[in-house]
SEMI-793263 format. One record per residue (C-alpha): x, y, z; chain; residue in three letters. Coordinates in steps of 0.05 Angstrom, whole numbers, plus 5000, padded with zeros to 4 digits. Layout:
BEGIN
x=X; y=Y; z=Z; mol=A; type=ALA
...
END
This chain:
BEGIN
x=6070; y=4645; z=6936; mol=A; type=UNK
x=6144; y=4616; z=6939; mol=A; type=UNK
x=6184; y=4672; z=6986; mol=A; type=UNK
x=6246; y=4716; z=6956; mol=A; type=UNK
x=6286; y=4664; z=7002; mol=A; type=UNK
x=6265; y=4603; z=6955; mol=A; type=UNK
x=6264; y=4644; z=6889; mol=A; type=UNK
x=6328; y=4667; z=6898; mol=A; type=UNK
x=6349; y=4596; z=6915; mol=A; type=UNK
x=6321; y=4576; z=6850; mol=A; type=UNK
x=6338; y=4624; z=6802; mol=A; type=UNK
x=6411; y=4626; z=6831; mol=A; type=UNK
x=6421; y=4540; z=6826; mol=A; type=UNK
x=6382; y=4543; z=6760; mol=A; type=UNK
x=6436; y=4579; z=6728; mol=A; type=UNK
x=6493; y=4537; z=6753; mol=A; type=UNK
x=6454; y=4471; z=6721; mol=A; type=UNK
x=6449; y=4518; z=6654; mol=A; type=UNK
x=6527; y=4524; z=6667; mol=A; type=UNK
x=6531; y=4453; z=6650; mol=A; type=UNK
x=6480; y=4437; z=6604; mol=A; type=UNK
x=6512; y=4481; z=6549; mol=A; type=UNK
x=6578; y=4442; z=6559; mol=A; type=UNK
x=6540; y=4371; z=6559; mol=A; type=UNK
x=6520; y=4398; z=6487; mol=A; type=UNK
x=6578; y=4444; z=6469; mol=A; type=UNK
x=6616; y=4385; z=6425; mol=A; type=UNK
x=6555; y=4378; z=6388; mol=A; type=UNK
x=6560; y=4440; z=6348; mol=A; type=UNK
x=6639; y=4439; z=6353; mol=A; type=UNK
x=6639; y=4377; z=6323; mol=A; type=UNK
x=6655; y=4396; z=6256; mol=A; type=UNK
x=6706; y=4444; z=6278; mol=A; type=UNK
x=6744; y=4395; z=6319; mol=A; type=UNK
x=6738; y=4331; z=6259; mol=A; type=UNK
x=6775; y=4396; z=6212; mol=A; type=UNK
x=6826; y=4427; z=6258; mol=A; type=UNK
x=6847; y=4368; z=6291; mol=A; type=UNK
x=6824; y=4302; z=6245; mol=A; type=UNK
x=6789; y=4258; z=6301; mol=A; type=UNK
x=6742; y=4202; z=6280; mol=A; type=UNK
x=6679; y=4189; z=6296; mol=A; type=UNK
x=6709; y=4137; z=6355; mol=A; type=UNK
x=6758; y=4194; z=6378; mol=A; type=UNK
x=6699; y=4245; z=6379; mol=A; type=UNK
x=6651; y=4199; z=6422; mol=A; type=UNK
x=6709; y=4183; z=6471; mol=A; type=UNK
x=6719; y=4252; z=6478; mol=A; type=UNK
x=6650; y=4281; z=6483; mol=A; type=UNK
x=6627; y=4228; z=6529; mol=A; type=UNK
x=6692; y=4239; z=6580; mol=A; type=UNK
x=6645; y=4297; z=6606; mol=A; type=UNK
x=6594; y=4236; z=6630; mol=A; type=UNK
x=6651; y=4208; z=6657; mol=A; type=UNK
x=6679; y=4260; z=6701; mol=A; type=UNK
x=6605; y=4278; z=6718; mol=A; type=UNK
x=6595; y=4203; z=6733; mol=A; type=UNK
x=6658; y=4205; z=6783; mol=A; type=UNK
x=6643; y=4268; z=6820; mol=A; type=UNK
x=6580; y=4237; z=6836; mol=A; type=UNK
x=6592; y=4200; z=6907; mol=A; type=UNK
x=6638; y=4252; z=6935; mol=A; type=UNK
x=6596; y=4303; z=6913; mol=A; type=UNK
x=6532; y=4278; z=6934; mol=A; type=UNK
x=6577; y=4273; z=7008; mol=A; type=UNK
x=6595; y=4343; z=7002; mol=A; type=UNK
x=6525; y=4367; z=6984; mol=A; type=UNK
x=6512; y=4325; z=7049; mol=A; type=UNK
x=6567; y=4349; z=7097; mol=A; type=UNK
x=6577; y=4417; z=7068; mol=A; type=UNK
x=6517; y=4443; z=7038; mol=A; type=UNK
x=6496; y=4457; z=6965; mol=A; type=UNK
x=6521; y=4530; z=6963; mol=A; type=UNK
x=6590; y=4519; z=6972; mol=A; type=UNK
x=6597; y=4446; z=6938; mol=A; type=UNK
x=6566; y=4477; z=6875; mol=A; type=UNK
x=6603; y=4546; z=6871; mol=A; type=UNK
x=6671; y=4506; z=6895; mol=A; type=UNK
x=6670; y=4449; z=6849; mol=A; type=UNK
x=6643; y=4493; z=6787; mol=A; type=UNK
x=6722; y=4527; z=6793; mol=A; type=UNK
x=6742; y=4462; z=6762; mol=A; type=UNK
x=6703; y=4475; z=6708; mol=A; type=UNK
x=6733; y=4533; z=6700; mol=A; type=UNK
x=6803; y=4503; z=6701; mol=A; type=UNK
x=6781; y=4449; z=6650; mol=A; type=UNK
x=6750; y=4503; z=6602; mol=A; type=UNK
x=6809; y=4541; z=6600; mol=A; type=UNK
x=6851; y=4482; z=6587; mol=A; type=UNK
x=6801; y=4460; z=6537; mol=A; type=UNK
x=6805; y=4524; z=6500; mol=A; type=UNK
x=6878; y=4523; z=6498; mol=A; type=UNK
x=6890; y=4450; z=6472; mol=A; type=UNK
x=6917; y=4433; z=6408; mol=A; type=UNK
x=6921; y=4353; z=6416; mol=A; type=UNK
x=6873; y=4297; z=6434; mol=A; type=UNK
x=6899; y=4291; z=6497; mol=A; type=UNK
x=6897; y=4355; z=6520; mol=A; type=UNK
x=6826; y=4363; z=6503; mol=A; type=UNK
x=6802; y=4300; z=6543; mol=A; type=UNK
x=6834; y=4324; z=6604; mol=A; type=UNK
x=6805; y=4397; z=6594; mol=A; type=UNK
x=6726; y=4357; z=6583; mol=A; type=UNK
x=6739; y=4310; z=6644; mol=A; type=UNK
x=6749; y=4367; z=6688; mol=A; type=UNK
x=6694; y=4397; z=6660; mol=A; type=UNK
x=6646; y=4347; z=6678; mol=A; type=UNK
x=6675; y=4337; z=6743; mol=A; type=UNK
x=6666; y=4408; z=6765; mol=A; type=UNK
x=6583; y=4416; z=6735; mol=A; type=UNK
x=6569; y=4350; z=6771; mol=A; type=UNK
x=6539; y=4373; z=6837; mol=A; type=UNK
x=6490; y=4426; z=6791; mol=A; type=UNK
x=6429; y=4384; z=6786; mol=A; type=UNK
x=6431; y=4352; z=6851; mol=A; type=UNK
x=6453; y=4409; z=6886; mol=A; type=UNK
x=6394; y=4448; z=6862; mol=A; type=UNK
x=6348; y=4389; z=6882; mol=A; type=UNK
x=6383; y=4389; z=6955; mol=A; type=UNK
x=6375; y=4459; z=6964; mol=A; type=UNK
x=6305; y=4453; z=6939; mol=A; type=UNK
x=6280; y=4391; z=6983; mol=A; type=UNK
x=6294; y=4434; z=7044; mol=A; type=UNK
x=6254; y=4495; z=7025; mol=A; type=UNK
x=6192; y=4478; z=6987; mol=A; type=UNK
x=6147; y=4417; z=7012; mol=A; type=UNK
x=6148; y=4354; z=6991; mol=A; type=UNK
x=6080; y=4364; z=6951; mol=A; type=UNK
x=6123; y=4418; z=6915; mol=A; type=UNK
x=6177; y=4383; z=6899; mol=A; type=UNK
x=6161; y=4358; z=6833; mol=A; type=UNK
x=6135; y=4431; z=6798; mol=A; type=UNK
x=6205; y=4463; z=6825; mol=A; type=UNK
x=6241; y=4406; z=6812; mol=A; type=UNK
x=6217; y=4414; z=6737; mol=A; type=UNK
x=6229; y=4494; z=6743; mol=A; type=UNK
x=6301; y=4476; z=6758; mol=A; type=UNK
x=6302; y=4425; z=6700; mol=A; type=UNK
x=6261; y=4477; z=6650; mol=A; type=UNK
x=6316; y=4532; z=6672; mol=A; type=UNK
x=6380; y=4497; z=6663; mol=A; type=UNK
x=6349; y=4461; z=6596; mol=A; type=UNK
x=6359; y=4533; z=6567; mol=A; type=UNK
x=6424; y=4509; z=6558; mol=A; type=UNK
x=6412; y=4450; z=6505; mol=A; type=UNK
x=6378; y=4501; z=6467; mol=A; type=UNK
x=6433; y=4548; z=6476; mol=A; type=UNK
x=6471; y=4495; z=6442; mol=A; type=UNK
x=6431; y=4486; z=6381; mol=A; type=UNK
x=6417; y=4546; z=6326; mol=A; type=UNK
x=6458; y=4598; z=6373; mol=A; type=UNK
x=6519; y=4559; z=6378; mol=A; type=UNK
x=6516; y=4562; z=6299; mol=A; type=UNK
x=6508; y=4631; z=6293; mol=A; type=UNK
x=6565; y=4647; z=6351; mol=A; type=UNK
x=6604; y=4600; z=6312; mol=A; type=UNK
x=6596; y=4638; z=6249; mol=A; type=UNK
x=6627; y=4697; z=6276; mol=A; type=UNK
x=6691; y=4666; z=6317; mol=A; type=UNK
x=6716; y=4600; z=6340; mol=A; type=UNK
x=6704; y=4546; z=6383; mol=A; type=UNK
x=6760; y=4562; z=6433; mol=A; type=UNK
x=6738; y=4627; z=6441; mol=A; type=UNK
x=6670; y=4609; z=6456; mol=A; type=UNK
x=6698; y=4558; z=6505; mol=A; type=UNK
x=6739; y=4613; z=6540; mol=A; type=UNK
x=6670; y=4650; z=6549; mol=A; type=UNK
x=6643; y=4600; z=6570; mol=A; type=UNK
x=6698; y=4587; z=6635; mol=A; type=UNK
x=6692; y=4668; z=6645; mol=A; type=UNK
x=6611; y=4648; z=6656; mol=A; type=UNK
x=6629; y=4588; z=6701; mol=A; type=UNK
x=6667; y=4635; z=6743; mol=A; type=UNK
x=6616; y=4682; z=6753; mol=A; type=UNK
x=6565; y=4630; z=6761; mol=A; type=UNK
x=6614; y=4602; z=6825; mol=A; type=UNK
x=6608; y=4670; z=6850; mol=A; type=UNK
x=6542; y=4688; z=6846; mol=A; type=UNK
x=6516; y=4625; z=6880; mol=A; type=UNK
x=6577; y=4627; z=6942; mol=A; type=UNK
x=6557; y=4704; z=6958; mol=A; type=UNK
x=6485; y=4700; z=6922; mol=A; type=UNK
x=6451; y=4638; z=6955; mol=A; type=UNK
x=6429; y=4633; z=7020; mol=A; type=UNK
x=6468; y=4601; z=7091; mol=A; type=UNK
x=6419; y=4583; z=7134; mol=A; type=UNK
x=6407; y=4497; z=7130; mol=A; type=UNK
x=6460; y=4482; z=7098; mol=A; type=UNK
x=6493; y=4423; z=7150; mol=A; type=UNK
x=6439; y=4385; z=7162; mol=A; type=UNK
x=6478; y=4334; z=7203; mol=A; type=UNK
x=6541; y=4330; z=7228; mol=A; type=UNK
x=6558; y=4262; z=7205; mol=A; type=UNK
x=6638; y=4238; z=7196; mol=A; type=UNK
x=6661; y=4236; z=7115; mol=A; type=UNK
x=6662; y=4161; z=7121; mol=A; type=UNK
x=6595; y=4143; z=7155; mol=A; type=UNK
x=6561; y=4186; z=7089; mol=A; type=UNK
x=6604; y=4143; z=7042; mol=A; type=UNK
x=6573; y=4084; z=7078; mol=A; type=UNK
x=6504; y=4116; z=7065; mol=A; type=UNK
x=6517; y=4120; z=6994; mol=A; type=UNK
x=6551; y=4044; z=6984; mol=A; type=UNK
x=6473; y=4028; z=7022; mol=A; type=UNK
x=6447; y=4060; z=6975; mol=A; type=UNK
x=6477; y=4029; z=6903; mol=A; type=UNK
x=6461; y=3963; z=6955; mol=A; type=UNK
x=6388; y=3977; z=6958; mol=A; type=UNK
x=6334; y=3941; z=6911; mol=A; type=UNK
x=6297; y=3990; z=6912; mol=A; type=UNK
x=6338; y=4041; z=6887; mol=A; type=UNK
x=6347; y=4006; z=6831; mol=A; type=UNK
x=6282; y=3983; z=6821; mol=A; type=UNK
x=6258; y=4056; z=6814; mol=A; type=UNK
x=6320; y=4084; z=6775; mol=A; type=UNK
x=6330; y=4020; z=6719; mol=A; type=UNK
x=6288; y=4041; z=6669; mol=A; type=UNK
x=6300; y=4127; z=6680; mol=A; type=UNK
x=6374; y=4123; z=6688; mol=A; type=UNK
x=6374; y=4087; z=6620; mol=A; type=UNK
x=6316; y=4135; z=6581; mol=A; type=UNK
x=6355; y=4193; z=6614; mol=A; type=UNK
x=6430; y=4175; z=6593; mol=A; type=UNK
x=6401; y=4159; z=6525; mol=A; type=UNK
x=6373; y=4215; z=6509; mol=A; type=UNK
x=6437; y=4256; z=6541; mol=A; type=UNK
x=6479; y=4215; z=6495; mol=A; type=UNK
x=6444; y=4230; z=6437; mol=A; type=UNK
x=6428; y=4297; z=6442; mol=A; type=UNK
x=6490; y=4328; z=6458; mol=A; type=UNK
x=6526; y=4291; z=6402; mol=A; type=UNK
x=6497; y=4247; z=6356; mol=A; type=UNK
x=6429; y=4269; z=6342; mol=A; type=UNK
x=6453; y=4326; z=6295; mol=A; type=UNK
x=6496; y=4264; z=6260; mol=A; type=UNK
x=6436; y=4236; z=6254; mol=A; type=UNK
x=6389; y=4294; z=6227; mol=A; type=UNK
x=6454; y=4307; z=6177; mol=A; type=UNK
x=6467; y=4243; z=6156; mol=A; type=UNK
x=6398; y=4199; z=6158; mol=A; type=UNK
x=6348; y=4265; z=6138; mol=A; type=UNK
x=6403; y=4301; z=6102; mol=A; type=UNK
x=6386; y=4365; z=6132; mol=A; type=UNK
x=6442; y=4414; z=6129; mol=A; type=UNK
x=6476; y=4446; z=6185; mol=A; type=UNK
x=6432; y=4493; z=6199; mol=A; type=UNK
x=6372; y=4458; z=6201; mol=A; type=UNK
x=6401; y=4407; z=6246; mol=A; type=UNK
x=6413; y=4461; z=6293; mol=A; type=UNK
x=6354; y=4480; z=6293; mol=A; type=UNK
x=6318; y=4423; z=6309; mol=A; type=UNK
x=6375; y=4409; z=6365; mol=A; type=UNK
x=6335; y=4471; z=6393; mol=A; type=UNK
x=6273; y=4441; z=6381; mol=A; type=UNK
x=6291; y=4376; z=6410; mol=A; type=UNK
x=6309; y=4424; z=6481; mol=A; type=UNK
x=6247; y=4471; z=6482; mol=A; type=UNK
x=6201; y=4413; z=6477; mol=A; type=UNK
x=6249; y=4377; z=6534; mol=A; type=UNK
x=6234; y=4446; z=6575; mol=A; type=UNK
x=6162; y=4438; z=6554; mol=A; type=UNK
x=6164; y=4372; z=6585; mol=A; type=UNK
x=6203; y=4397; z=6643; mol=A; type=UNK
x=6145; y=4441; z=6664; mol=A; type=UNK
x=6087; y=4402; z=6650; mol=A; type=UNK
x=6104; y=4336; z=6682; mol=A; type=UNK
x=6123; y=4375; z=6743; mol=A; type=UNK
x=6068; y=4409; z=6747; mol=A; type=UNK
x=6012; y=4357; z=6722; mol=A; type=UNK
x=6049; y=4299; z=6760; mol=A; type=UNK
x=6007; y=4307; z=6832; mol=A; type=UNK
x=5949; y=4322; z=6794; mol=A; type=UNK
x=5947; y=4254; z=6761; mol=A; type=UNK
x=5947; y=4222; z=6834; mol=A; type=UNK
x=5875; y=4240; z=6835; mol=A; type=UNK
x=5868; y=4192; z=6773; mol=A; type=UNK
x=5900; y=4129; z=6812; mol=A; type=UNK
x=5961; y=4148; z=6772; mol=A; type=UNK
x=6022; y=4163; z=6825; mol=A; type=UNK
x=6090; y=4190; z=6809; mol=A; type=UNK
x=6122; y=4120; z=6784; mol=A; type=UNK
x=6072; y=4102; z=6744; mol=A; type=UNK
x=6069; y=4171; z=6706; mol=A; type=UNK
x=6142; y=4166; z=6698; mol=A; type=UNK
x=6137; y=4096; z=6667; mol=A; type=UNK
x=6080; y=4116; z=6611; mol=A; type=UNK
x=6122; y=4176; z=6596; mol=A; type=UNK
x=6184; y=4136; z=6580; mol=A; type=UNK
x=6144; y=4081; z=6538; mol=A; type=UNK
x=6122; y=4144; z=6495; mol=A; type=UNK
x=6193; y=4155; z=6483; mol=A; type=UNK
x=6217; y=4085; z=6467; mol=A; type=UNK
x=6157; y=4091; z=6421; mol=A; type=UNK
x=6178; y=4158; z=6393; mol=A; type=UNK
x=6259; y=4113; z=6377; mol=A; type=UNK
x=6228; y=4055; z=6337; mol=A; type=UNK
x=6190; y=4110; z=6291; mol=A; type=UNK
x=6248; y=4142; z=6281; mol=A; type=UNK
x=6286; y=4078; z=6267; mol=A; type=UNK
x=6231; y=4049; z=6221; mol=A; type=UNK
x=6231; y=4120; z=6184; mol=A; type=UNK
x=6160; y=4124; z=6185; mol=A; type=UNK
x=6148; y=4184; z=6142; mol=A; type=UNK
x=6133; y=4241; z=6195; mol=A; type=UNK
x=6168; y=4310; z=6200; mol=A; type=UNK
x=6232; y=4313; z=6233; mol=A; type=UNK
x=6206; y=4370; z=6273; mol=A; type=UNK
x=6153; y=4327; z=6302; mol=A; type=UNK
x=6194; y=4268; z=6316; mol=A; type=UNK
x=6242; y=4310; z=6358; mol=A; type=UNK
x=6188; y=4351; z=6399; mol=A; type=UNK
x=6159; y=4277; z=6418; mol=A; type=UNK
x=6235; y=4258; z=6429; mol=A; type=UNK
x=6252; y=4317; z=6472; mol=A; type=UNK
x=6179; y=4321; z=6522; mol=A; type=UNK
x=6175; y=4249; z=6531; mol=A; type=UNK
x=6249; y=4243; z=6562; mol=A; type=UNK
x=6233; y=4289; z=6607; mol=A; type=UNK
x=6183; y=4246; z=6640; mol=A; type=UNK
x=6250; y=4207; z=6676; mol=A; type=UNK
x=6263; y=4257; z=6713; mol=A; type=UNK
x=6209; y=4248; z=6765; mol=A; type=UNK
x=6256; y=4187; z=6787; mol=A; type=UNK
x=6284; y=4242; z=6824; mol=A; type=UNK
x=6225; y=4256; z=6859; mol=A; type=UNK
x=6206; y=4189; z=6872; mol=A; type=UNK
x=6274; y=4174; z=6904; mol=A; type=UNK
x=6257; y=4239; z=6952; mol=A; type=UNK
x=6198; y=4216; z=6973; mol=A; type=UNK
x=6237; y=4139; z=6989; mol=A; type=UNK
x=6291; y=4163; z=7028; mol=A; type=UNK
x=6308; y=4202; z=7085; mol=A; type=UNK
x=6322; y=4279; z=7086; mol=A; type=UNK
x=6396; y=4275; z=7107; mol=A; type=UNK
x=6406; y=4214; z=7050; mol=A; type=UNK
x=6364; y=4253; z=7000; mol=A; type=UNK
x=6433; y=4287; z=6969; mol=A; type=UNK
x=6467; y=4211; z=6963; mol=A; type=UNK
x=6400; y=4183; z=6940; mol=A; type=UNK
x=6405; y=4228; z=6877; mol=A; type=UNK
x=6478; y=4235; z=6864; mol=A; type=UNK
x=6470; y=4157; z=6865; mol=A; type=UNK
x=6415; y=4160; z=6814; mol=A; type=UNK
x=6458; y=4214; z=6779; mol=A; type=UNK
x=6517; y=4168; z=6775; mol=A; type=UNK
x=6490; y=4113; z=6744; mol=A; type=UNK
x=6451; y=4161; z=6679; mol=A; type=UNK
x=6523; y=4186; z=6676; mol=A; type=UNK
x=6569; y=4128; z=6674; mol=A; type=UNK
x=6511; y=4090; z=6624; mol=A; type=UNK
x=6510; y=4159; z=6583; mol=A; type=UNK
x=6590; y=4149; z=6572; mol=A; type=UNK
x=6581; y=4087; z=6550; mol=A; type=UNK
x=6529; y=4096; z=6504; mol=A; type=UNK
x=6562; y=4156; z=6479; mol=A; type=UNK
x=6626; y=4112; z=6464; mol=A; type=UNK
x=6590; y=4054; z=6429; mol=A; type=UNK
x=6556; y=4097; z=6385; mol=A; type=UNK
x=6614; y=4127; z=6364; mol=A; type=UNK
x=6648; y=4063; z=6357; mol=A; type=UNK
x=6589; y=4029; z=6320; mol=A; type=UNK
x=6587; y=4085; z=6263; mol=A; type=UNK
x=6660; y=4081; z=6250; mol=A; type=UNK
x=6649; y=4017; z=6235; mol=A; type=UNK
x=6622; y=4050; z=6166; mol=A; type=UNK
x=6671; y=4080; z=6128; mol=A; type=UNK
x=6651; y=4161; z=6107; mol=A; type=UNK
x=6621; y=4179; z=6046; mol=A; type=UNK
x=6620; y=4251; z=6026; mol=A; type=UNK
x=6623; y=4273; z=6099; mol=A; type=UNK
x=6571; y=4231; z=6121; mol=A; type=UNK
x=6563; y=4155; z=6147; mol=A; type=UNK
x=6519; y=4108; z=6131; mol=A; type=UNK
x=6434; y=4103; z=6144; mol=A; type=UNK
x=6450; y=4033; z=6169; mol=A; type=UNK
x=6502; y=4055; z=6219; mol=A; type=UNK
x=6464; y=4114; z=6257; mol=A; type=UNK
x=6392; y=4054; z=6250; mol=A; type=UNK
x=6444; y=3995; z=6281; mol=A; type=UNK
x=6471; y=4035; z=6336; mol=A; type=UNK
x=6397; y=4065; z=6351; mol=A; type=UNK
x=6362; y=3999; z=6346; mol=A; type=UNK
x=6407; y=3974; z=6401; mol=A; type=UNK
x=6397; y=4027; z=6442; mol=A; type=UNK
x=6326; y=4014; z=6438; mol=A; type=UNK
x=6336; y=3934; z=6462; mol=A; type=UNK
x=6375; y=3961; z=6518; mol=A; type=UNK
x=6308; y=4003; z=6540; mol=A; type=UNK
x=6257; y=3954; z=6525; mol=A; type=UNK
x=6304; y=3910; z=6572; mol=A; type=UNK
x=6294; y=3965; z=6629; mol=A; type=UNK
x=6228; y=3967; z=6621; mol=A; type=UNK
x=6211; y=3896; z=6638; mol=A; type=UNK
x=6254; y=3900; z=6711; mol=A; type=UNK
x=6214; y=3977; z=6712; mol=A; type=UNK
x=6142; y=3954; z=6707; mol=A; type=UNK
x=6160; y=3879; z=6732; mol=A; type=UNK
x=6104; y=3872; z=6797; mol=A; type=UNK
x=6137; y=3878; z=6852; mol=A; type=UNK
x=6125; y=3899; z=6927; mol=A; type=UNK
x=6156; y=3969; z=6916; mol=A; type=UNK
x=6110; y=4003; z=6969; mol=A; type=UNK
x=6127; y=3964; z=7024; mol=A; type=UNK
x=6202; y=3973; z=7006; mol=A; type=UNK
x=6196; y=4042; z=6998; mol=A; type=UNK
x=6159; y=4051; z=7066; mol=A; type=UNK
x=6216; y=4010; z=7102; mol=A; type=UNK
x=6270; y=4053; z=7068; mol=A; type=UNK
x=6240; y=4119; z=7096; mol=A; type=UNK
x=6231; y=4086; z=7166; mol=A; type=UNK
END
């Protein structure tokens, strides 16, 4: 039985990773909202959703040194303040401008949530454990891409964007709180090493052929999916299955619970496959083929319920977030927070790029009615889906990955 020492631990960094899931997938339902008040384009709308992956993606090296140096409690709570800052100016913007620079900061402060909670993690549960909690942690915080879905609608029924977005930086705040006077200070400096021998660390790291050998294929399945769901998936169920609003919603939610669902399962099941001859890697590589395979039905429109496609969508993505695990097991303790805010900037920086050339590849396609094009949503996904099968080969490519592994950990 896990003690009140690690619950607390993981109920307390859970909710700072549901902190920024709901403002990965916040623009999603706002969407609408922001194309009337303030006219953007499909382009403008994908640059300025996917500036949250950037700021994420740039927080990710001095973060991981932080979570290193300083400890998870107080790089989480401190950084989440910037969220704060960049919700309120969010909330308050009335140009394009204004809003990018409120979403940067955003991302930048929510950045150190997911590794964070795996930091804190690593050091109080055992490695066998890892995993499960790992995919607690993941479960938890998912919450928030359902949060984002059918409730969002409602909420935004019944008021406005920015005052949901000012809500949500009064939640941040007590989020910061809760985890600086909530979470635990014992183990938090694990070494005592100067600022620039960790950024060394990390530059070893994004050096190491192994890292990327484990985190080519997930980083790519990962910032796909994160692309997609928190902004152009409910384009797509709108435009391509002509669902209305609602609906899309709906299945936004769908898309999140089975995620969670996958969350859970994989963490739990993953250690019991290794009895099977079926380790960690390789049931994080079948997982993602599942959903590459889940992408070319949607593309080909085989006739199967949207429902069903997105539950398939959502629980196989969640398989590529054992690379996680596998990069704890690879590395050493005190380069465990680098090893994953390395793994973390890479999904990022690829998931603001995707996010972008979506955007850019439907307004190639003028509007009609509201809506663009079949062909534009199948192009840009089709692409996507060359870009994966292209991961996949360097992914399951033989290779002496053990041996590299065991050297890394020396």
């Amino acid at each position: 039985m896990p003690t009140w020492q690690q619950l607390r631990v993981l109920v307390l960094f859970s909710i700072g990773y549901f902190t920024s899931y709901i403002f990965l997938g916040v623009n999603g339902g706002f969407s609408p909202h922001l194309i009337h008040d303030l006219g953007l384009s499909a382009a403008d709308l994908g640059m300025l959703t996917s500036l949250h992956f950037l700021g994420f993606a740039i927080a990710q090296i001095p973060g991981g040194v932080m979570l290193d140096h300083f400890g998870a409690r107080r790089s989480v709570a401190g950084l989440l303040l910037i969220t704060v800052l960049g919700a309120v100016i969010y909330s308050q913007a009335h140009t394009l401008a204004g809003l990018m620079a409120g979403r940067f900061l955003i991302g930048f402060g929510v950045a150190a949530t997911l590794p964070g909670a795996f930091k804190a993690l690593a050091q109080l549960f055992a490695i066998q454990r890892v995993p499960m909690v790992n995919g607690i942690v993941l479960a938890l915080g998912g919450l928030g891409g359902v949060v984002v879905g059918w409730p969002l609608t409602w909420l935004l029924s019944m008021t406005d964007w920015r005052t949901i977005c000012s809500g949500m930086a009064m939640f941040s705040a007590w989020a910061a709180f809760a985890l600086w006077f909530g979470a635990p200070w014992d183990r938090e400096l694990c070494h005592k090493a100067t600022i620039l021998t960790q950024f060394k660390g990390t530059w070893q790291i994004l050096c190491n052929s192994t890292f990327w050998k484990i985190t080519s294929l997930p980083a790519v399945v990962q910032a796909t999916f994160l692309a997609m769901q928190s902004l152009w998936l409910g384009a797509y169920l709108r435009d391509v299955c002509l669902l209305p609003a609602s609906q899309a919603a709906a299945m936004i939610s769908v898309v999140s619970l089975a995620m969670i669902s996958g969350y859970l399962f994989i963490g739990i099941a993953a250690r019991s496959l290794e009895r099977f001859g079926l380790n960690l890697y390789r049931v994080c590589g079948i997982g993602m083929l599942v959903f590459v395979l889940t992408q070319i039905l949607i593309v080909l429109q085989v006739p199967l319920p949207p429902s069903l496609l997105c539950a398939s969508y959502g629980i196989s993505a969640s398989s590529s977030i054992l690379g996680y695990a596998i990069l704890t097991e690879s590395f050493p303790e005190q380069m465990i927070g680098r090893a994953s805010t390395a793994f973390t900037l890479v999904m990022f920086i690829l998931g603001f790029l995707i996010q972008i050339a979506v955007g850019a590849v439907l307004n190639h396609w003028p509007r009609i009615n509201g809506h663009y094009p079949v062909v534009a949503h199948l192009s840009a996904w089709s692409a996507l889906i060359a870009l994966q099968a292209i991961s996949a080969v360097w992914y399951f490519f033989p290779t002496r990955l053990k041996q590299a592994i065991s050297h890394n950990a020396a």
